[in-house]
C-alpha atoms as an extended CHARMM CRD file, in Angstrom:
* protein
*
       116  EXT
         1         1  UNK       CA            143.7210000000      188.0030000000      189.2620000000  PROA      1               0.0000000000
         2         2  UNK       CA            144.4020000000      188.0120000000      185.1960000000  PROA      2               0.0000000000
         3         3  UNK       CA            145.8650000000      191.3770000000      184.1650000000  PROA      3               0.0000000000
         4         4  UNK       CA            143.2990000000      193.4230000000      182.2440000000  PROA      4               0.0000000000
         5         5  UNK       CA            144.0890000000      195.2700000000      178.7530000000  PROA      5               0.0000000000
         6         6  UNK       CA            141.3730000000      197.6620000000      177.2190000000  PROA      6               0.0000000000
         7         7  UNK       CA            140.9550000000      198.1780000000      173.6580000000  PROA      7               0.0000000000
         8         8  UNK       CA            139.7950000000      202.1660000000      172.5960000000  PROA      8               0.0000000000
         9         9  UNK       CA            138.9040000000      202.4850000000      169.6000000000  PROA      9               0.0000000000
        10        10  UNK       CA            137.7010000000      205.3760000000      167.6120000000  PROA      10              0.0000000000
        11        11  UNK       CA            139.1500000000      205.6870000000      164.2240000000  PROA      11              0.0000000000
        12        12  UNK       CA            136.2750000000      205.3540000000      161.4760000000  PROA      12              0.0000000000
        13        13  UNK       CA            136.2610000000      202.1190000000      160.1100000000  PROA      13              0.0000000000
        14        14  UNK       CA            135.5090000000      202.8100000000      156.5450000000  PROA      14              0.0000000000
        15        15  UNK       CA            137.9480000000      205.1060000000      155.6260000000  PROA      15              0.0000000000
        16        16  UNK       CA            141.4350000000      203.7560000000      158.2090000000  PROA      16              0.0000000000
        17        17  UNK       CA            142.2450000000      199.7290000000      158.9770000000  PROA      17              0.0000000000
        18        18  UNK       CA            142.8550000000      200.8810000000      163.0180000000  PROA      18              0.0000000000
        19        19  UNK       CA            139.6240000000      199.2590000000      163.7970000000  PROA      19              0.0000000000
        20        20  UNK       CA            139.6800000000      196.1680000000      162.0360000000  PROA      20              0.0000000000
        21        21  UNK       CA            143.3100000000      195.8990000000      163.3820000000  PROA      21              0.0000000000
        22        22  UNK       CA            142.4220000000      196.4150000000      167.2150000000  PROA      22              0.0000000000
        23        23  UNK       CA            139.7100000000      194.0800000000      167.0760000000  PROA      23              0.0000000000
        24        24  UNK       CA            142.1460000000      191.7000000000      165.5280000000  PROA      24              0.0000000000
        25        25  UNK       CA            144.8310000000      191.7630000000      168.2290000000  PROA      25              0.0000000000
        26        26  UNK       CA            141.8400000000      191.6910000000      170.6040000000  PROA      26              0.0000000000
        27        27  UNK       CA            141.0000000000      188.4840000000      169.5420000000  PROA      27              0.0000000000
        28        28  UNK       CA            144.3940000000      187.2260000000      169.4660000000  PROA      28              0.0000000000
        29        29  UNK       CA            145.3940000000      188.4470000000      173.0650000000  PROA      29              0.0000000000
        30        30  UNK       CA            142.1040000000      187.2650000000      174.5720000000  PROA      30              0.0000000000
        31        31  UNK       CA            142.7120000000      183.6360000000      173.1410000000  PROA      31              0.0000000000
        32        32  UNK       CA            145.6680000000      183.3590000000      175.1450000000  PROA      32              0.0000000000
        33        33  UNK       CA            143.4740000000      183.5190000000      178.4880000000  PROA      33              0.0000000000
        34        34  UNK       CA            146.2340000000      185.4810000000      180.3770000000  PROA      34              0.0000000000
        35        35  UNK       CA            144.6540000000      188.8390000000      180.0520000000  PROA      35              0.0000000000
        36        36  UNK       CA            141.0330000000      190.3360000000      180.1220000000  PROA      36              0.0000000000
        37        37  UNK       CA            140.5580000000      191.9320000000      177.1500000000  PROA      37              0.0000000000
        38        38  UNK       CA            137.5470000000      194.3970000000      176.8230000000  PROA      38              0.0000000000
        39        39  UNK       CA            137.1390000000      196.3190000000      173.5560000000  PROA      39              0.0000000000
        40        40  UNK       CA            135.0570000000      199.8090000000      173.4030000000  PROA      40              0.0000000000
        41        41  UNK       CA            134.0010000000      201.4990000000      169.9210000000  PROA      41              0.0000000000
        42        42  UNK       CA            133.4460000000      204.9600000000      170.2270000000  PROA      42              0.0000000000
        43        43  UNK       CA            132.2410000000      207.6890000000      167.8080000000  PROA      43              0.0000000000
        44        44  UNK       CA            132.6650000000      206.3230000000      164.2730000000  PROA      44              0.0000000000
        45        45  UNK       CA            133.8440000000      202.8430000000      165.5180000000  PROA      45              0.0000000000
        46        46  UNK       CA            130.9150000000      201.7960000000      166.3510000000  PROA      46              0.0000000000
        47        47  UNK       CA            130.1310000000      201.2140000000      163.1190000000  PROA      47              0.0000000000
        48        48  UNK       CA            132.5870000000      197.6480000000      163.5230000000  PROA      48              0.0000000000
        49        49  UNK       CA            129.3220000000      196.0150000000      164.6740000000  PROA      49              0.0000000000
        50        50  UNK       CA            127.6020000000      197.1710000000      161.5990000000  PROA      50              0.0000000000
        51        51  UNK       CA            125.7830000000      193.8050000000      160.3540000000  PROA      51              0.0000000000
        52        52  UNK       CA            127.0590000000      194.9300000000      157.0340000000  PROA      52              0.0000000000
        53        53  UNK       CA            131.0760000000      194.9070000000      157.1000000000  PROA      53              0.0000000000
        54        54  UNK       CA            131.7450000000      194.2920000000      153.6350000000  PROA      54              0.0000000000
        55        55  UNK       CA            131.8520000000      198.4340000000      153.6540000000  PROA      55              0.0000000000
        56        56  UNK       CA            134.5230000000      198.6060000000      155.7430000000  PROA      56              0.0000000000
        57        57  UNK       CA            138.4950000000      198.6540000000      155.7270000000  PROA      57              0.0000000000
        58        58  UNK       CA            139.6100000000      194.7330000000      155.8460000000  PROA      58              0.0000000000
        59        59  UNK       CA            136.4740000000      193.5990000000      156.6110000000  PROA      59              0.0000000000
        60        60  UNK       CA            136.9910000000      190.3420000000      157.0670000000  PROA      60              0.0000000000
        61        61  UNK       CA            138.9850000000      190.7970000000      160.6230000000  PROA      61              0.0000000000
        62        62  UNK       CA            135.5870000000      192.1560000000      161.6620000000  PROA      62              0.0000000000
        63        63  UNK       CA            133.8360000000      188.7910000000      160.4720000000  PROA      63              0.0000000000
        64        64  UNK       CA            136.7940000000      186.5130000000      161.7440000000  PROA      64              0.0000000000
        65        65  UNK       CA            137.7790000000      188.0850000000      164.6720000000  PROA      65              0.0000000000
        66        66  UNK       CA            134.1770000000      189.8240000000      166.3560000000  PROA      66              0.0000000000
        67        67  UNK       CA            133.1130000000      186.2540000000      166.8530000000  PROA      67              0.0000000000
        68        68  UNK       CA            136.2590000000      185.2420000000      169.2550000000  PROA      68              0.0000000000
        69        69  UNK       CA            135.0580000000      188.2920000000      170.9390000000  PROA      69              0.0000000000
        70        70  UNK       CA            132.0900000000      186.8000000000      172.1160000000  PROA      70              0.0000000000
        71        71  UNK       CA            133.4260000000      183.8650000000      173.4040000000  PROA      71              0.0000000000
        72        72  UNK       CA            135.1440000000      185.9500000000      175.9070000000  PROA      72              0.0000000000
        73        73  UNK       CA            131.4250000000      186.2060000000      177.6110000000  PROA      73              0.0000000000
        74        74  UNK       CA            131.4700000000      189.6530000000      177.9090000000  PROA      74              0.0000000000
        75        75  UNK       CA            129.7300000000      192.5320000000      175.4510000000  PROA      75              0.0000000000
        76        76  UNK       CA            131.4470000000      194.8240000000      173.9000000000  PROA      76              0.0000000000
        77        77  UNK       CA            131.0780000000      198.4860000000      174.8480000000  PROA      77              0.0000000000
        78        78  UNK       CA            130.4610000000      201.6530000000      172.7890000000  PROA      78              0.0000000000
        79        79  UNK       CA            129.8230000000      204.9920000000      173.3380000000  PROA      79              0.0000000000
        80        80  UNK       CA            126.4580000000      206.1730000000      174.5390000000  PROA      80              0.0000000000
        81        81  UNK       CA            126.3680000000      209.0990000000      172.6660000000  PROA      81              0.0000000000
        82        82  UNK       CA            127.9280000000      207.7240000000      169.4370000000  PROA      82              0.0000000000
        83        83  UNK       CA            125.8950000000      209.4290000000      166.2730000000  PROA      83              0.0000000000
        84        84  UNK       CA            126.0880000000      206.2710000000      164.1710000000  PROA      84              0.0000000000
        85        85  UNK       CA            124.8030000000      203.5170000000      167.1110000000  PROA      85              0.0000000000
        86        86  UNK       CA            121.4940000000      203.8430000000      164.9010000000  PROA      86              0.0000000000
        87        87  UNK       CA            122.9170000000      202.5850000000      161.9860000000  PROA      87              0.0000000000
        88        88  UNK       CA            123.9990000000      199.4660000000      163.3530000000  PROA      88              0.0000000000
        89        89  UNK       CA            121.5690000000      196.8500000000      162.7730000000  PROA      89              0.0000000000
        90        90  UNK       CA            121.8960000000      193.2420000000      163.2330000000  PROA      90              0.0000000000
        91        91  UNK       CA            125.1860000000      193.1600000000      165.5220000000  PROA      91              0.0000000000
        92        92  UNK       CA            127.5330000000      189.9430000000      165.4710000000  PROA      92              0.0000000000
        93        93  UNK       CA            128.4260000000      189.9640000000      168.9360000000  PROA      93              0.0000000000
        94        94  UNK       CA            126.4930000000      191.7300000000      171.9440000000  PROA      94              0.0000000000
        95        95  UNK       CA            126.8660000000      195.2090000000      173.2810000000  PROA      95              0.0000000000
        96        96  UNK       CA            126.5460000000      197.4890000000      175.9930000000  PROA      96              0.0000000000
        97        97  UNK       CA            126.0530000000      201.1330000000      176.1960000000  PROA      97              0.0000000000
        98        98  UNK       CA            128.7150000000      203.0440000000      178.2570000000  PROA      98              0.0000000000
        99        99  UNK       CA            129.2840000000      206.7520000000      179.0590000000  PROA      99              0.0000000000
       100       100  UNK       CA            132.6050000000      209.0010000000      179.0160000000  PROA      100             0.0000000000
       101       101  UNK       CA            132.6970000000      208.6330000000      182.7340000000  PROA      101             0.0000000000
       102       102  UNK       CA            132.3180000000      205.0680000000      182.6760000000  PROA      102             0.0000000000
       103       103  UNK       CA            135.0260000000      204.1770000000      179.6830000000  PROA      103             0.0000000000
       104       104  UNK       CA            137.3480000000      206.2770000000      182.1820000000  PROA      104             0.0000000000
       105       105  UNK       CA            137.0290000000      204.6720000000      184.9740000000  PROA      105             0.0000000000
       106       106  UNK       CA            137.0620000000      201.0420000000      182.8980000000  PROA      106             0.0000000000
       107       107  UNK       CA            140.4900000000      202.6880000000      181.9220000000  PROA      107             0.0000000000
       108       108  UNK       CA            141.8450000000      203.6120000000      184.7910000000  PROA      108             0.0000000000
       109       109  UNK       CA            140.8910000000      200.2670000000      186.3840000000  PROA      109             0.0000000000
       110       110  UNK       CA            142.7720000000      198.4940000000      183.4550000000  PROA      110             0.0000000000
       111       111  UNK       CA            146.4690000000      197.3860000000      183.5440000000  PROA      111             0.0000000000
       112       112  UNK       CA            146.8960000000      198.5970000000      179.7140000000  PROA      112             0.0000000000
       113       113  UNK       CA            144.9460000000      200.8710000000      177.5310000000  PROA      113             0.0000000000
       114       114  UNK       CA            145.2860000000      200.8750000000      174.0360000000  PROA      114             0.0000000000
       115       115  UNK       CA            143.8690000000      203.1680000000      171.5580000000  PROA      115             0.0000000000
       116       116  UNK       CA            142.9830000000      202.8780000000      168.2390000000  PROA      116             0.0000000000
């Protein structure tokens, strides 16, 4: 069984380059098929899926790197709750809804967590 690495993050991505960053290495330590990466957005960080990155901090890892995320075949997650989810549009790469409860038990399943 592949380790497993999960990527939290929840720095706002149009005002800090932590998001674009995380999804970034994401990318780049899923491609090497040795790990299962999963990545989930919460509160502001959702707004990485925005169809619209050109607002955000080094946009174009979002537009390079979201991509490669899909070809994992897995979503990626974001908070229920998060206020912005509505302002997402269009989203490059498919998500799924998860609760507090279920992020923590993703973590605690994982062999690294990483925040963001």
């Amino acid at each position: 069984m592949p380790r497993s690495a999960l990527f939290i993050v929840n720095s706002d991505p149009r005002t800090s380059p932590r998001p674009a960053e995380a999804i970034r290495i994401a990318a780049g330590v899923g491609a090497w098929k040795k790990v299962e990466v999963r990545v989930a957005l919460c509160e502001a960080a959702v707004l990485a899926l925005s169809e619209f990155p050109d607002e955000l901090v080094d946009e174009d890892n979002f537009t390079r790197y979201l991509p490669i995320l899909r070809e994992f075949g897995r979503p990626v997650f974001v908070e229920t709750g998060a206020p912005l989810l509505k302002d997402l549009g269009e989203t490059p790469v498919p998500y799924e809804r998860i609760t507090v409860a279920q992020l923590a038990a993703m973590a605690a399943a994982s062999d690294c967590v990483l925040r963001f």
